[in-house]
Backbone as CSV, one residue per row, in Angstrom:
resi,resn,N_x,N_y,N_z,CA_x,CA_y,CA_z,C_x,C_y,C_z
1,UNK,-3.014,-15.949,-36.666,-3.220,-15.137,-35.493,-4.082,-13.939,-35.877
2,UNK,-4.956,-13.745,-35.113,-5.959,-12.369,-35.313,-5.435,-11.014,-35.213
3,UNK,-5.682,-10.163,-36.379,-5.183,-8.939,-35.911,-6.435,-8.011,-36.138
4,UNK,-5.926,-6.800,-35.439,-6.704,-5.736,-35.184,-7.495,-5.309,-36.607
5,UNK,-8.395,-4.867,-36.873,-9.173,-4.277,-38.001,-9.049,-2.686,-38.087
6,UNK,-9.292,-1.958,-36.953,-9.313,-0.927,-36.882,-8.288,-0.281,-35.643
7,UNK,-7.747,0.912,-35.785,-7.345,1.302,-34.708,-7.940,2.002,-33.434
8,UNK,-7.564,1.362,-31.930,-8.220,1.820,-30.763,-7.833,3.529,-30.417
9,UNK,-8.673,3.697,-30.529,-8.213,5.674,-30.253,-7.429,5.375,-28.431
10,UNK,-6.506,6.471,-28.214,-6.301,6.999,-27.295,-7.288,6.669,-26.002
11,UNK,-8.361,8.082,-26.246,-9.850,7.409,-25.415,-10.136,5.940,-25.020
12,UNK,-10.714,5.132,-26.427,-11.046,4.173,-25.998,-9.870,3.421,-25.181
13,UNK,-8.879,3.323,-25.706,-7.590,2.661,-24.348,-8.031,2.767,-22.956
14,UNK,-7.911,3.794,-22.732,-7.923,5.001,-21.714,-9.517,4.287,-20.915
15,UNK,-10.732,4.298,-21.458,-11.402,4.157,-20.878,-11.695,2.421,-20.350
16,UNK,-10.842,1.603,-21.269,-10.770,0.402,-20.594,-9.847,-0.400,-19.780
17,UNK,-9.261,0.678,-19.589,-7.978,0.770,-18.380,-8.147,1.467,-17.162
18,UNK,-9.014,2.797,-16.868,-9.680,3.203,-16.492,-9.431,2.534,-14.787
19,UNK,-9.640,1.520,-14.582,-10.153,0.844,-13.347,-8.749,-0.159,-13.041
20,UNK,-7.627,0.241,-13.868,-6.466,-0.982,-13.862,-5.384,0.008,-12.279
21,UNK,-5.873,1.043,-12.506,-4.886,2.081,-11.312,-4.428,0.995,-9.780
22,UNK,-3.545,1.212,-9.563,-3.208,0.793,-8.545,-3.852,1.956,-7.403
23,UNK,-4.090,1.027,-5.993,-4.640,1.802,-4.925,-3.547,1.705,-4.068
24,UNK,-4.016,2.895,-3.169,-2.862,3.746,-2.105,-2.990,2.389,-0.941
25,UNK,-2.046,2.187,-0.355,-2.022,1.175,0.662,-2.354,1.767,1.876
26,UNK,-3.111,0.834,2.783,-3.901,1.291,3.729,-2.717,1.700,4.913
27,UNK,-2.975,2.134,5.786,-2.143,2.223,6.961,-2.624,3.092,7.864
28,UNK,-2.110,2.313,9.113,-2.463,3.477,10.386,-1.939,3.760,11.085
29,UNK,-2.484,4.447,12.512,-1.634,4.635,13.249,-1.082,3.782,14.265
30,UNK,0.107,3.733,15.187,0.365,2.980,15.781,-0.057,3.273,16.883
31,UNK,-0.891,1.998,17.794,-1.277,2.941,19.264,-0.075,3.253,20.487
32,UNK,0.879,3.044,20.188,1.720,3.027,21.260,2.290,4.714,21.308
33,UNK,3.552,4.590,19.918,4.112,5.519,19.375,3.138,6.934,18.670
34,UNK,1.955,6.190,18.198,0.905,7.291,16.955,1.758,7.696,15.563
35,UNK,2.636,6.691,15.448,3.290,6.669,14.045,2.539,5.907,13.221
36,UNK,2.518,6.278,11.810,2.300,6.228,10.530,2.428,4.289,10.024
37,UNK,1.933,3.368,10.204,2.253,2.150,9.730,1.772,1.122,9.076
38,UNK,1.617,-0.060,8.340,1.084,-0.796,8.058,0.307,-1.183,8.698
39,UNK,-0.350,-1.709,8.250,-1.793,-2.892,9.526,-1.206,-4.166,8.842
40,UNK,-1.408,-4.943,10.420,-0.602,-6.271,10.797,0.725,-6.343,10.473
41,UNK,1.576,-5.411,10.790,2.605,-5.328,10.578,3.147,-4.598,12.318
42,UNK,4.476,-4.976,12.170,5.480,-4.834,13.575,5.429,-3.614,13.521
43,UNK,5.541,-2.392,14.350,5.748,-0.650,14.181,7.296,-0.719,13.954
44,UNK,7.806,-0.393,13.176,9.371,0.048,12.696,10.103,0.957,13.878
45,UNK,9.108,1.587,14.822,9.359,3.228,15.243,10.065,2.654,16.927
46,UNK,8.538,1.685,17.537,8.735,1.314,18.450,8.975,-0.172,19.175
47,UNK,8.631,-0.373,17.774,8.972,-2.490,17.674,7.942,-2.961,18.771
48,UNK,6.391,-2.309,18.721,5.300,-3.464,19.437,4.042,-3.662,18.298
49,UNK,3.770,-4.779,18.677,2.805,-5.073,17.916,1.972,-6.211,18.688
50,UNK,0.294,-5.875,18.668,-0.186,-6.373,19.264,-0.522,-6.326,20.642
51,UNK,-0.298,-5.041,20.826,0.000,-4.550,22.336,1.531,-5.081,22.984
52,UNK,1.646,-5.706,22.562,3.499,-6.334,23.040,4.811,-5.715,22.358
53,UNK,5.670,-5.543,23.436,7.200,-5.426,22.523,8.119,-6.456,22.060
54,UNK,8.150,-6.782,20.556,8.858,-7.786,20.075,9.715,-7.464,19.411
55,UNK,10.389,-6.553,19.285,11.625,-6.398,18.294,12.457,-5.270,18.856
56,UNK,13.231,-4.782,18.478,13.688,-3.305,18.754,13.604,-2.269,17.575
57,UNK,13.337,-1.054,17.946,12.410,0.094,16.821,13.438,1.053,16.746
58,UNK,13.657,1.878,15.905,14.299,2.960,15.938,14.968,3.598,17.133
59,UNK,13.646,3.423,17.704,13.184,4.700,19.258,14.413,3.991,20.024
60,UNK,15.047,2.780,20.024,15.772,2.186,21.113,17.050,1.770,20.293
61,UNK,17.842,3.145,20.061,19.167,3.363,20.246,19.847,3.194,21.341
């Protein structure tokens, strides 16, 4: 099995990982409610999606 020859500094790690970051997940607003939500996803707040009401949301205690 191959091993290393030299050791990778800190830096070099660093700069070839660089691009491994995880990204912030997209989300928007909901047009009904204007809450905070996934895209293509049900609204949690007011349970419509798609212009329709399909579930029940928070809002309907």
């Amino acid at each position: 099995m191959a091993l290393p020859k030299h050791r990778i500094s800190k830096t070099r790690k660093l700069k070839r990982r660089s691009h491994l970051a995880l990204a912030q997940p997209t989300r928007n607003l909901c047009p009904e409610c204007g809450q905070v939500k996934m895209p293509h996803r049900v609204c949690l707040h007011c349970g419509h999606y798609g212009g329709r009401k399909v579930m029940a949301g928070k809002d309907d205690a």
